[in-house]
MARROKE-649571 format. One record per residue (C-alpha): x, z, y; residue in three letters; residue number from 0. Coordinates in nm, 3 decimals, always signed. Example, Ala and Ser with C-alpha at 12.3 -4.5 7.8 and 13.67 -1.06 7.14 Angstrom:
BEGIN
R,xx,zz,yy,aa,i
R,+1.230,+0.780,-0.450,Ala,0 .
R,+1.367,+0.714,-0.106,Ser,1 .
//
This chain:
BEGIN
R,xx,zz,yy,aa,i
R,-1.339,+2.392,+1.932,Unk,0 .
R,-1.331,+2.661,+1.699,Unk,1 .
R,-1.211,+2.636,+1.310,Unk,2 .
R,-1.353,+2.917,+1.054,Unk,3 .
R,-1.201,+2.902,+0.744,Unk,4 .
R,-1.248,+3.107,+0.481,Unk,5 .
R,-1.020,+3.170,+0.184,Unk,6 .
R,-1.000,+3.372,-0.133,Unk,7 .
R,-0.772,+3.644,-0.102,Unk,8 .
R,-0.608,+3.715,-0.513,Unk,9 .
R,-0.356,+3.934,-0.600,Unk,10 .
R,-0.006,+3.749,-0.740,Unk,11 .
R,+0.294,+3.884,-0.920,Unk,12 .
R,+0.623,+3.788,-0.873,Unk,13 .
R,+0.733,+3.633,-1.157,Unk,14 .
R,+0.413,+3.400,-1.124,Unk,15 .
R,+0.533,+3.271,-0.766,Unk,16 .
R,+0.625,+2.881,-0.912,Unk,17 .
R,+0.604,+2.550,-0.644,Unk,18 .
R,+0.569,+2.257,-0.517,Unk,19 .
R,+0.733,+2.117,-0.248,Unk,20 .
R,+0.781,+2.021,+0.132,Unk,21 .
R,+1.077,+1.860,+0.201,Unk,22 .
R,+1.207,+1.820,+0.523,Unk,23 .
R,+1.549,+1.737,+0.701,Unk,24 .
R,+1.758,+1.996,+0.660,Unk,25 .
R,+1.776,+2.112,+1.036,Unk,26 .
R,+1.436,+2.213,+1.025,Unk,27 .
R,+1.538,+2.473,+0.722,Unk,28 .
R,+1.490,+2.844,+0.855,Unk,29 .
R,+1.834,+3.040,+0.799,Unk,30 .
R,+1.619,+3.180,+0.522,Unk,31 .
R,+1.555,+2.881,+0.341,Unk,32 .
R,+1.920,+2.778,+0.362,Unk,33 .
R,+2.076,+3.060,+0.236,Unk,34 .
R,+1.841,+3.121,-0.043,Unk,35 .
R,+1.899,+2.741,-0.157,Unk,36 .
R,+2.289,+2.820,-0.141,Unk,37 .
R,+2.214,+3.132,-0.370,Unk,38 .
R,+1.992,+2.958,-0.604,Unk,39 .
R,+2.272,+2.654,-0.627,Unk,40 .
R,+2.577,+2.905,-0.739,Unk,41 .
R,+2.263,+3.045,-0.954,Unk,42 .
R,+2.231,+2.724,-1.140,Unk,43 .
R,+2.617,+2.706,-1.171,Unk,44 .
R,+2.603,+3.032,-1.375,Unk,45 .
R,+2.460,+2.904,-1.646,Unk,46 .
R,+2.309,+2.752,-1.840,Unk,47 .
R,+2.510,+2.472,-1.537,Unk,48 .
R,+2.225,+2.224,-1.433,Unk,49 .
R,+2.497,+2.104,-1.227,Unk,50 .
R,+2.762,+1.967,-1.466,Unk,51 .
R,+2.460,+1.830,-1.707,Unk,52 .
R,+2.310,+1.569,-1.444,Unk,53 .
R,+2.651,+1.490,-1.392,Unk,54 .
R,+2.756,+1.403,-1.706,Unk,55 .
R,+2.470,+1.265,-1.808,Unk,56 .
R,+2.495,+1.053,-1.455,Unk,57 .
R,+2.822,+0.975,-1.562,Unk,58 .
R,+2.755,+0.876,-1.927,Unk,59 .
R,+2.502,+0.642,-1.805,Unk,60 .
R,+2.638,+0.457,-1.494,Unk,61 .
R,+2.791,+0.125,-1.556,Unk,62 .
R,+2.848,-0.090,-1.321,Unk,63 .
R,+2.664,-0.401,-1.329,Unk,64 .
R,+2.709,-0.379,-1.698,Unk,65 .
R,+3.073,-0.471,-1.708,Unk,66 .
R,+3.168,-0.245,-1.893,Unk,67 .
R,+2.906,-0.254,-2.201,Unk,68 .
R,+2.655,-0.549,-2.147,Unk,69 .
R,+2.449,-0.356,-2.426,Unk,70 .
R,+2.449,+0.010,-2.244,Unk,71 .
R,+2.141,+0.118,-2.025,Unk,72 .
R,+2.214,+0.219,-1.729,Unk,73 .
R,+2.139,+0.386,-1.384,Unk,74 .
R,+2.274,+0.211,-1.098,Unk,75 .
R,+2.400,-0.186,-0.987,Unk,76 .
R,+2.094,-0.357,-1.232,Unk,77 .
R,+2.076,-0.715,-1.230,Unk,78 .
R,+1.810,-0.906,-1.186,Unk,79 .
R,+1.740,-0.972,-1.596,Unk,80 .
R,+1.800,-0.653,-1.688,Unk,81 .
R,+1.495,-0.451,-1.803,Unk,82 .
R,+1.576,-0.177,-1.613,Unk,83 .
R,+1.692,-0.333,-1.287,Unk,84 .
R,+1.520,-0.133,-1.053,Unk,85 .
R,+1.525,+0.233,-1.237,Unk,86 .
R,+1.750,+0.345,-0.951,Unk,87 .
R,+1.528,+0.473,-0.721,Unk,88 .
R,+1.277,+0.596,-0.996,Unk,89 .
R,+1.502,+0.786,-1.168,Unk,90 .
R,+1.652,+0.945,-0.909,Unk,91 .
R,+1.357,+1.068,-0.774,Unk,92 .
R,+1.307,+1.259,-1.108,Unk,93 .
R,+1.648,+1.358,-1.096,Unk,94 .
R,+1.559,+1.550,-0.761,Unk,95 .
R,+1.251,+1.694,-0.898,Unk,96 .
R,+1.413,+1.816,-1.195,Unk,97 .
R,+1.719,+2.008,-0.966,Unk,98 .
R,+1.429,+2.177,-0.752,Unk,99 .
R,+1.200,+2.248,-1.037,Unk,100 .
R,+1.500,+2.451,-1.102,Unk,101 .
R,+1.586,+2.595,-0.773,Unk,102 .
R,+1.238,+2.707,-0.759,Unk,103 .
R,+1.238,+2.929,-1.090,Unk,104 .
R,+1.444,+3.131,-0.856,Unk,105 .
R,+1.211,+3.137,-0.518,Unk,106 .
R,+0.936,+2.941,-0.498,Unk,107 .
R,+0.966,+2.950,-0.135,Unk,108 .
R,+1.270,+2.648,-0.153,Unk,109 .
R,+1.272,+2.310,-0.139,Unk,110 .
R,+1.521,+2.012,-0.163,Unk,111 .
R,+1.608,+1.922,+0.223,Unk,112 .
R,+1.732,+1.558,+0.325,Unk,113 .
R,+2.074,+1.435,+0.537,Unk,114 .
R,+1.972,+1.184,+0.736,Unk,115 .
R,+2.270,+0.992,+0.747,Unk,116 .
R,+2.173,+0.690,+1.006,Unk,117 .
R,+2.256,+0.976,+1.257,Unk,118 .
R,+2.382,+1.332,+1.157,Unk,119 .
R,+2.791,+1.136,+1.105,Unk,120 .
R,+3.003,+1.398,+1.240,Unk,121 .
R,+3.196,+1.579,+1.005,Unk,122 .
R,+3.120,+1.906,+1.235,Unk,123 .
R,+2.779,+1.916,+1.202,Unk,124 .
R,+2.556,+2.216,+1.076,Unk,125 .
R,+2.600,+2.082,+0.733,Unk,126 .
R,+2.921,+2.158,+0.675,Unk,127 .
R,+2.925,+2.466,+0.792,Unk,128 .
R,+3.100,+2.765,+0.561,Unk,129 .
R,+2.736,+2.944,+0.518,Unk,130 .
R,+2.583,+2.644,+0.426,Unk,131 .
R,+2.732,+2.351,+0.194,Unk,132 .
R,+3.064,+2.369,+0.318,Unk,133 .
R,+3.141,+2.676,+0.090,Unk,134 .
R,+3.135,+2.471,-0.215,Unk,135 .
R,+3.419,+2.215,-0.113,Unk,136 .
R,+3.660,+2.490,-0.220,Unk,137 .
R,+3.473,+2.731,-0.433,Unk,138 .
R,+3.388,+2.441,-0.677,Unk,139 .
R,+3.670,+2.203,-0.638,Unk,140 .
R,+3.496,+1.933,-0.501,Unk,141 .
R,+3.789,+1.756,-0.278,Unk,142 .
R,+3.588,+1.656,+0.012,Unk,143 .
R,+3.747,+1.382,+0.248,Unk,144 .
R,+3.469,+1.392,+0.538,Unk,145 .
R,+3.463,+1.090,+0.734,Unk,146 .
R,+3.785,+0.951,+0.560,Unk,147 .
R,+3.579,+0.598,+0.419,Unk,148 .
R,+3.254,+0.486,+0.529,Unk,149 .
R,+3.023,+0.346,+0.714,Unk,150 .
R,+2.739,+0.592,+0.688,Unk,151 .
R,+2.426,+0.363,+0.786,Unk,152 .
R,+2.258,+0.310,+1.106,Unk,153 .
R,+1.927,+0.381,+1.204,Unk,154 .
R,+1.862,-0.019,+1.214,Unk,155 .
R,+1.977,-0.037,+0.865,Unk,156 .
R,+1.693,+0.179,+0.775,Unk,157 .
R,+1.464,-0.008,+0.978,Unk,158 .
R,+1.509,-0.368,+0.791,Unk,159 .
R,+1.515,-0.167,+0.477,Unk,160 .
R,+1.115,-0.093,+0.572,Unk,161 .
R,+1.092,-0.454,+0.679,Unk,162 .
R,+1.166,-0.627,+0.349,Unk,163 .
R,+0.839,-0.679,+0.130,Unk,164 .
R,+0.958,-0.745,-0.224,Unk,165 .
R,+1.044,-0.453,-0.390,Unk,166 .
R,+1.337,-0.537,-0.635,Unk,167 .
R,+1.488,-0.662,-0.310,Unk,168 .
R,+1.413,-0.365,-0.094,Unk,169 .
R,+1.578,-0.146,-0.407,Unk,170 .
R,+1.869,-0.330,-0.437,Unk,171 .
R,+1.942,-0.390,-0.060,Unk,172 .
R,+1.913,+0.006,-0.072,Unk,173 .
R,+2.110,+0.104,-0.366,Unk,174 .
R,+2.413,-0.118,-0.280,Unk,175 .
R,+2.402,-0.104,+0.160,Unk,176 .
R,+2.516,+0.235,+0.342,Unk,177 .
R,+2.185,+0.338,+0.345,Unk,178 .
R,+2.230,+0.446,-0.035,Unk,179 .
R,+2.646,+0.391,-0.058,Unk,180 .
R,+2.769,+0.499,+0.268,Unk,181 .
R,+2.732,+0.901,+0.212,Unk,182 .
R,+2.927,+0.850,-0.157,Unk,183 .
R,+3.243,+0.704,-0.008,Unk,184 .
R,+3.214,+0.906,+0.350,Unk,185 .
R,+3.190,+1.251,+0.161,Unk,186 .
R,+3.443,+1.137,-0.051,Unk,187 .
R,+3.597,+1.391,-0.352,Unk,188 .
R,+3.345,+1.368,-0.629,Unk,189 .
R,+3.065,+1.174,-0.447,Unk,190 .
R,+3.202,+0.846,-0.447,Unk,191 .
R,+3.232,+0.861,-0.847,Unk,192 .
R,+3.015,+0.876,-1.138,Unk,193 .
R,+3.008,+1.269,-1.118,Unk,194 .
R,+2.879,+1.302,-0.762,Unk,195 .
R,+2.587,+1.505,-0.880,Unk,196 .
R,+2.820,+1.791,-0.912,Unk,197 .
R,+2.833,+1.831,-0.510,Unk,198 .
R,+2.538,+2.006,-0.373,Unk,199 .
R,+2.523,+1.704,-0.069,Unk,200 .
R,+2.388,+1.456,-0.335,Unk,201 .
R,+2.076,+1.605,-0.388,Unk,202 .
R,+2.056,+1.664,+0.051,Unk,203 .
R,+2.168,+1.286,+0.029,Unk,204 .
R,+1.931,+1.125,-0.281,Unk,205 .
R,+1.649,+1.342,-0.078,Unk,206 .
R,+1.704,+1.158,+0.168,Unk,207 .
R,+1.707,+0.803,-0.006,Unk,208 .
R,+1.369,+0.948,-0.163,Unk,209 .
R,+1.211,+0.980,+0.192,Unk,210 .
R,+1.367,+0.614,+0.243,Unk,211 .
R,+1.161,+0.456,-0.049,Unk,212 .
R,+0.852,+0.732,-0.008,Unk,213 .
R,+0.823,+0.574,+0.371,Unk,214 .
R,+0.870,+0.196,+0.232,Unk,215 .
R,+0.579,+0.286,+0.000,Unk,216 .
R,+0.346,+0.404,+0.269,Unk,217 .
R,+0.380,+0.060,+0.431,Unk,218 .
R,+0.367,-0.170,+0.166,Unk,219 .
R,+0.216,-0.027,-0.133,Unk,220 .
R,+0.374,-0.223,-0.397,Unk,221 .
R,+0.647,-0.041,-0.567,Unk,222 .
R,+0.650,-0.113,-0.922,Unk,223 .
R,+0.921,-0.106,-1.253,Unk,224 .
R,+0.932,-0.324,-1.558,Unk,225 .
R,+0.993,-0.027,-1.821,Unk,226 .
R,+0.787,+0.197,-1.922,Unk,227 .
R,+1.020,+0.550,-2.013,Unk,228 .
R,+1.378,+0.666,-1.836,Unk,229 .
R,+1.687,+0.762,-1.958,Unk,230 .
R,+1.690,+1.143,-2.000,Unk,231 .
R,+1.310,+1.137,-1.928,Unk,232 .
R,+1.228,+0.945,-2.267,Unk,233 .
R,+1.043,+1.251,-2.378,Unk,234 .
R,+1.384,+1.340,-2.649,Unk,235 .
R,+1.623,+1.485,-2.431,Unk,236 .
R,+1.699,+1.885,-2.470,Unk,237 .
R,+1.803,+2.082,-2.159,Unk,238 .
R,+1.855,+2.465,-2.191,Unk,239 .
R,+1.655,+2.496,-2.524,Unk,240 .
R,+1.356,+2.247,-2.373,Unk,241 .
R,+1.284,+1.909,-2.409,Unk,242 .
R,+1.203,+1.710,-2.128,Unk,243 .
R,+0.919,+1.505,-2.103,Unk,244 .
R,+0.834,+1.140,-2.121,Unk,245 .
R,+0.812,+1.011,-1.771,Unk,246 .
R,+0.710,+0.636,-1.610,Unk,247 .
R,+0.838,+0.520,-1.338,Unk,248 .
R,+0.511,+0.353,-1.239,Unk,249 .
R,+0.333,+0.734,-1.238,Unk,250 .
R,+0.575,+0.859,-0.962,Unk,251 .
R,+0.586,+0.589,-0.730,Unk,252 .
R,+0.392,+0.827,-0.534,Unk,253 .
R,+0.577,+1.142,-0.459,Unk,254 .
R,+0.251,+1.308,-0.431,Unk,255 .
R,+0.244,+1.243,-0.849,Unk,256 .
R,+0.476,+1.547,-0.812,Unk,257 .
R,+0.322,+1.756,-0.578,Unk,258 .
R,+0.640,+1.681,-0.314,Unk,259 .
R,+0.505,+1.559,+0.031,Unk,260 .
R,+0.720,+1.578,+0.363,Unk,261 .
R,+0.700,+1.739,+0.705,Unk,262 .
R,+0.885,+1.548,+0.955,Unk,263 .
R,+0.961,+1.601,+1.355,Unk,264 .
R,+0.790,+1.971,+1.278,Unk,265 .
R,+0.461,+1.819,+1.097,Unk,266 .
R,+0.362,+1.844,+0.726,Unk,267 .
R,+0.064,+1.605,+0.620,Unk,268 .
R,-0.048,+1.714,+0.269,Unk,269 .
R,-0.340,+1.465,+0.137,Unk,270 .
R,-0.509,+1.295,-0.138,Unk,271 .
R,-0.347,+1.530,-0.367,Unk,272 .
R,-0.495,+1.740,-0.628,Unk,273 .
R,-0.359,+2.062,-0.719,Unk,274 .
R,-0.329,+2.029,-1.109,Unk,275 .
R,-0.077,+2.280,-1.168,Unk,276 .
R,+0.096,+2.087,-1.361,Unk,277 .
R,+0.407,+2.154,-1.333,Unk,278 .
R,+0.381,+2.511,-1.190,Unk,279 .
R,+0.098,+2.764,-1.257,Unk,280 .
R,+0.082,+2.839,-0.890,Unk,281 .
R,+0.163,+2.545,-0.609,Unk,282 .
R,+0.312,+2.659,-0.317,Unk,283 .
R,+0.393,+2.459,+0.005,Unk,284 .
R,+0.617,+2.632,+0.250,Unk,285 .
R,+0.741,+2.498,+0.593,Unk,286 .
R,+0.859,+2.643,+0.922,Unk,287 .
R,+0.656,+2.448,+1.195,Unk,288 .
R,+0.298,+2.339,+1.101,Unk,289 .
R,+0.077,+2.236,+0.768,Unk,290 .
R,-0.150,+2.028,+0.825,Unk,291 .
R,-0.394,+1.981,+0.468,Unk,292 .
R,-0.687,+1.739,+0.456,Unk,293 .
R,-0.768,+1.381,+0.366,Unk,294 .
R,-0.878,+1.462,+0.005,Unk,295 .
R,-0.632,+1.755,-0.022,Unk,296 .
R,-0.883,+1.916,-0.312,Unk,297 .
R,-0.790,+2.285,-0.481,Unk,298 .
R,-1.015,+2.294,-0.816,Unk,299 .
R,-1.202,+2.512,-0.996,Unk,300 .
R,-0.943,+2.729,-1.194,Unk,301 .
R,-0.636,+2.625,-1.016,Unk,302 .
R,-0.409,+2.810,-0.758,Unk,303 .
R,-0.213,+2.715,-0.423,Unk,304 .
R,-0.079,+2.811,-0.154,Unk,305 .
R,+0.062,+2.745,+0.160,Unk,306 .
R,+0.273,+2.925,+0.390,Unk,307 .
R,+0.413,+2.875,+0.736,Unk,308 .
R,+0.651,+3.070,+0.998,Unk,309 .
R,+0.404,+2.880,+1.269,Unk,310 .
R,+0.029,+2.743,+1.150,Unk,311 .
R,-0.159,+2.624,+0.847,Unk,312 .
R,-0.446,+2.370,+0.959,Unk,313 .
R,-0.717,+2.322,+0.723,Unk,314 .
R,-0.889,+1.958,+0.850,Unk,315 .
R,-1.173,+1.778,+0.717,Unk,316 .
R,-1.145,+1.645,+0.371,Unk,317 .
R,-0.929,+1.952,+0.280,Unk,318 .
R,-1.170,+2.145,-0.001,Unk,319 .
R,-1.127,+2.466,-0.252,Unk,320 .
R,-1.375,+2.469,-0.488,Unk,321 .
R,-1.529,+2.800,-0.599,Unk,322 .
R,-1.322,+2.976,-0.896,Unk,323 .
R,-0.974,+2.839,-0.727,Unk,324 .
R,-0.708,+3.060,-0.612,Unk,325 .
R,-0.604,+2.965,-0.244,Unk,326 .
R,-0.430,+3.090,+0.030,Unk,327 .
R,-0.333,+3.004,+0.357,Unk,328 .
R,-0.029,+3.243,+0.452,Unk,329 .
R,+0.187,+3.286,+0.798,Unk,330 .
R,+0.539,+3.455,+0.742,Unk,331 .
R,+0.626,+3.662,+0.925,Unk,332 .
R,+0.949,+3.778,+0.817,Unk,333 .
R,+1.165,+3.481,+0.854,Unk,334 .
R,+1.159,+3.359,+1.222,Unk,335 .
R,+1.231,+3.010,+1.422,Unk,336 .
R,+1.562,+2.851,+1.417,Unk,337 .
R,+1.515,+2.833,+1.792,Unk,338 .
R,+1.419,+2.433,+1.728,Unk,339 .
R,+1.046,+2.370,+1.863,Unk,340 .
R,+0.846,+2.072,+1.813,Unk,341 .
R,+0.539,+1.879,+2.048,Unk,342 .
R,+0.475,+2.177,+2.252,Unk,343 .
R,+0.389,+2.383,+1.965,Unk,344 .
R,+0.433,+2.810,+1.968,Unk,345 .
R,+0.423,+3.057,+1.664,Unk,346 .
R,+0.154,+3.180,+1.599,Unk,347 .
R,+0.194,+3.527,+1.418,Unk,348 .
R,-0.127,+3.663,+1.315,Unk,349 .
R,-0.295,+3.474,+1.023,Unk,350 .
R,-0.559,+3.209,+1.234,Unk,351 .
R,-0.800,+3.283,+0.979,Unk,352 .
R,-1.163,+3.457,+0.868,Unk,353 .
R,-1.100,+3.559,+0.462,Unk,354 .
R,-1.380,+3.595,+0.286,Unk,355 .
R,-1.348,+3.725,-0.081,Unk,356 .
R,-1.658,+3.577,-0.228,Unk,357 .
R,-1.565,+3.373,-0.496,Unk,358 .
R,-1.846,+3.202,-0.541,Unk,359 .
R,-1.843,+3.029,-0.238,Unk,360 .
R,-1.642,+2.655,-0.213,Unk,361 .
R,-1.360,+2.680,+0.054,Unk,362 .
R,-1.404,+2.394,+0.301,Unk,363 .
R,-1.379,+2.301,+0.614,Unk,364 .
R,-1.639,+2.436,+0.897,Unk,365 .
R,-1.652,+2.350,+1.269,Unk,366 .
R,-1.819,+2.548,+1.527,Unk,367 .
R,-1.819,+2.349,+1.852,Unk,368 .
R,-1.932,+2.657,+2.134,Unk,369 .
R,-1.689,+2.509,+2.335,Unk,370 .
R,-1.629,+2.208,+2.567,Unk,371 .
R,-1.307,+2.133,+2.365,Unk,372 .
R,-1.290,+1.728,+2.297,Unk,373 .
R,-1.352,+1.686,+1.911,Unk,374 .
R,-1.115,+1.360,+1.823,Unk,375 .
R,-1.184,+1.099,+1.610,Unk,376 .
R,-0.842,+1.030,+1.382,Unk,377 .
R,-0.663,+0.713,+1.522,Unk,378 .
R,-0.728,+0.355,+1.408,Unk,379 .
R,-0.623,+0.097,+1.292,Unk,380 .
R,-0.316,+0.323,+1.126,Unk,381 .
R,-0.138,+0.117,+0.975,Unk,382 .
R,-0.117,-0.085,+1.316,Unk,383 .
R,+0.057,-0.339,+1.469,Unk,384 .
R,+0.023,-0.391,+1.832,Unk,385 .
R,-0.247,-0.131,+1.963,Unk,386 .
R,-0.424,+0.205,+1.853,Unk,387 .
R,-0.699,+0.364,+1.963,Unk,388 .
R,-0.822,+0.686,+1.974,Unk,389 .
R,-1.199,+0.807,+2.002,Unk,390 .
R,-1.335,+1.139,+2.189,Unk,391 .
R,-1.649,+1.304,+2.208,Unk,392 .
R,-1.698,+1.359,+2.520,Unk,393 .
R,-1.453,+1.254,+2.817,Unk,394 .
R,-1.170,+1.411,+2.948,Unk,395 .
R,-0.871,+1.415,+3.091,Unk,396 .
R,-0.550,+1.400,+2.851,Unk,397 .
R,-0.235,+1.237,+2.831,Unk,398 .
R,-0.100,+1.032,+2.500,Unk,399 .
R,+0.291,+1.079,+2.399,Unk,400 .
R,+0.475,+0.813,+2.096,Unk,401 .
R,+0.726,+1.002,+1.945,Unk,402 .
R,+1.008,+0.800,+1.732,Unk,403 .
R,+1.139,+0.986,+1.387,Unk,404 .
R,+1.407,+1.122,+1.547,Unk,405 .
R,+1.186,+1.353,+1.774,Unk,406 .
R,+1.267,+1.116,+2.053,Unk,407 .
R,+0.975,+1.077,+2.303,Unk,408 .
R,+0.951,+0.673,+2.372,Unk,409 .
R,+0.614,+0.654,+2.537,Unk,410 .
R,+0.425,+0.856,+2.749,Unk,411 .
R,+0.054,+0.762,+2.930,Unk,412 .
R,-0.196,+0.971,+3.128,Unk,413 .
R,-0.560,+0.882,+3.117,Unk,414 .
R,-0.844,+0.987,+3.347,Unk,415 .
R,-1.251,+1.087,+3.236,Unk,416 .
R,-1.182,+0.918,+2.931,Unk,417 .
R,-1.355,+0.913,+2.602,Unk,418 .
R,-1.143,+0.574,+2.448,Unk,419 .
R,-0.784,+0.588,+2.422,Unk,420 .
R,-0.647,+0.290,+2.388,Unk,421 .
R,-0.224,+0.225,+2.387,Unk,422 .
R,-0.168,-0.127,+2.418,Unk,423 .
R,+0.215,-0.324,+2.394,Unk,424 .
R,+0.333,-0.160,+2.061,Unk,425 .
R,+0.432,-0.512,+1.900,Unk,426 .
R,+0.765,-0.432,+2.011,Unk,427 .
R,+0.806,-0.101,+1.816,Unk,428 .
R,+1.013,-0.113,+1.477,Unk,429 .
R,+0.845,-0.070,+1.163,Unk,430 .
R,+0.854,+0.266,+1.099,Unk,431 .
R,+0.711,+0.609,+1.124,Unk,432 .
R,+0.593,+0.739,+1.473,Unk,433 .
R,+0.408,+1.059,+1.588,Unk,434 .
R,+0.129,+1.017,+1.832,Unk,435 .
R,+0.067,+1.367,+2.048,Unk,436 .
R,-0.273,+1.372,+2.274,Unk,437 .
R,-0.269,+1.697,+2.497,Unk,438 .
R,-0.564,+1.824,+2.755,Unk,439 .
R,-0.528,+1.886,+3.068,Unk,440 .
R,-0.451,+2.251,+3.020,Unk,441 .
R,-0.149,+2.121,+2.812,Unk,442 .
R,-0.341,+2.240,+2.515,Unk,443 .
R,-0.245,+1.951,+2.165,Unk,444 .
R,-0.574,+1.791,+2.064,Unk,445 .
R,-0.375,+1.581,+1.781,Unk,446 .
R,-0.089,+1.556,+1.651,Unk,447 .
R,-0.085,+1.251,+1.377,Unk,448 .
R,+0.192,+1.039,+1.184,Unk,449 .
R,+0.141,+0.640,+1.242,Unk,450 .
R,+0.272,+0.387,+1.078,Unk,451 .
R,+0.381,+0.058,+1.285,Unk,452 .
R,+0.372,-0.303,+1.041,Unk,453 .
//
């Protein structure tokens, strides 16, 4: 099966390159991305200190369960009659926004990455390495103790976290469990304290706590907050000479509201998402292994985005850019593989794409089947519960793989002149995220596609 695509090629200037994001867990960061996030972190320290204000401000506002002050707002440890029990989650979510709204005034290429602390424990790892975040320990004072008070969660803490249905229950089972807790008091040094946002590993560890709640969301739909404006984001607080504006919780219980999606296990899904440019007169999405846009992924009339990738951009049906927008679809080039491969996938390194310049055509998504290549039909029911299956064109030979979140392959079937795939037994999966692989019988990936178990 053979994709055209065609795209507007524009000229851009530096100084306009502003983003979005993809997040992703921090060991799928090129060595690129991670040291230009180091550099743009002692950036922000330079001032004017982005740093020391959330912290302060975190500080200034983080009572515990109103002991203190039973008058005083506050961030964290809500009750259940407070008006602003469940701003936790909320809140912090614009508190991550805000720190790479900043990082990406200074490359637009960067992105907030997660810790995912239900299994990356040792105090060893990759994270703490001198290039990476463990430079800051000592060059900003921050007294790390790794590994000297815990628990950091496990991965079945996260799972009965995506379990629970209510959502003041699921926030405060978060906020107070390991899940949320654990990474303050392992760290240690300013983490466990009301100035943690000072250490660079709260925003890896709050993006992860994001991902958390952004995955509870996709199952249950039904996060929602009592108030109506945040601390700090009441539309009357003044950072660096500008206020910042009014924001409610209930508008970013999406993460899409903010133009931040995820790529997980080497796959980024961007849909239903609009570019606005809100927030940035250019979007840009960048990830190392492979963008997938689609689903009611729209680029307007007037608007610009683009997307990059060390290894493929995939343009899918539903993914439009209407004539007048300014879209690109980019491979880099310059900044190569960590070594770290995902489902059989390769680098591609020529752009896999037909530009036309004619701006008066839409951009959408063509097909032009002169081949025998199966054409698959996405799988259904997603969310599911005990079964999927999986529709063809024609039949074939092909075998299915179930990979957990982890990257961990936990099922595997072949099928023979088949044109209905059908995987039975999955009642006794976790809830949860999986990835479902089909691949030919030339070992060629027909789909690659994110599932959600009930």
């Amino acid at each position: 099966m053979k994709h055209i695509y065609r795209i507007l090629i524009f000229l851009c200037f530096a100084n306009s390159l502003v983003a979005q994001s993809i997040r992703k867990n921090y060991q799928e960061m090129t060595d690129y991305e991670k040291t230009e996030l180091v550099d743009a972190f002692y950036e922000l320290r330079n001032g004017p200190d982005l740093f020391n204000d959330l912290a302060n401000f975190h500080s200034d506002f983080f009572n515990f369960d109103n002991t203190t002050d039973e008058t005083r707002l506050d961030l964290h440890f809500n009750l259940p009659d407070e008006p602003e029990r469940e701003i936790f989650l909320a809140w912090h979510r614009r508190q991550m926004f805000e720190m790479e709204q900043a990082v990406q005034d200074i490359n637009p290429d960067i992105s907030l990455a997660w810790w995912d602390t239900s299994i990356d424990q040792s105090t060893t790892s990759p994270l703490w390495d001198q290039d990476f975040l463990g430079s800051f320990n000592a060059n900003w004072n921050l007294n790390r103790n790794l590994g000297g008070n815990g628990p950091l969660p496990t991965p079945q803490d996260v799972t009965n976290l995506y379990a629970m249905t209510d959502f003041f229950e699921f926030s405060n089972e978060l906020e107070r469990r390991p899940v949320h807790r654990g990474a303050h008091v392992w760290t240690g040094g300013a983490m466990p304290t009301p100035l943690s946002p000072r250490d660079p590993i709260f925003y890896f560890h709050h993006s992860f706590v994001d991902w958390v709640w952004h995955n509870w969301e996709e199952i249950h739909q039904s996060s929602s907050f009592l108030t109506t404006s945040m601390l700090r984001y009441d539309g009357t607080y003044v950072y660096d000479g500008q206020t910042l504006p009014l924001v409610n919780p209930n508008d970013i219980t999406d993460s899409r509201s903010l133009g931040v999606f995820f790529g997980v296990n080497g796959l980024a899904e961007l849909d239903n998402y609009i570019v606005s440019n809100t927030y940035r007169p250019e979007e840009v999405f960048y990830y190392q292994f492979v963008i997938e846009a689609g689903d009611n992924f729209i680029v307007p009339n007037g608007s610009s985005c683009r997307m990059e990738s060390v290894n493929e951009v995939r343009l899918l049906p539903g993914f439009e850019a209407a004539a007048g927008s300014n879209f690109i679809a980019a491979i880099d080039q310059e900044n190569g593989l960590t070594g770290k491969t995902f489902y059989g996938e390769k680098p591609r390194l020529n752009k896999p794409y037909d530009f036309d310049a004619n701006i008066n055509k839409p951009i959408v998504w063509e097909e032009d089947n002169k081949d025998d290549t199966p054409v698959i039909i996405q799988p259904y029911p997603n969310p599911f519960t005990e079964k999927i299956t999986i529709n063809l064109n024609k039949k074939t030979n092909c075998s299915v793989e179930v990979y957990n979140m982890m990257g961990m392959l936990i099922r595997q079937e072949a099928f023979q002149n088949t044109d209905n795939i059908i995987i039975n037994n999955l009642y006794g999966l976790s809830s949860g995220f999986y990835v479902i692989k089909v691949v030919d019988a030339n070992g060629d990936i027909l789909m690659a596609k994110r599932v959600v178990k009930l």
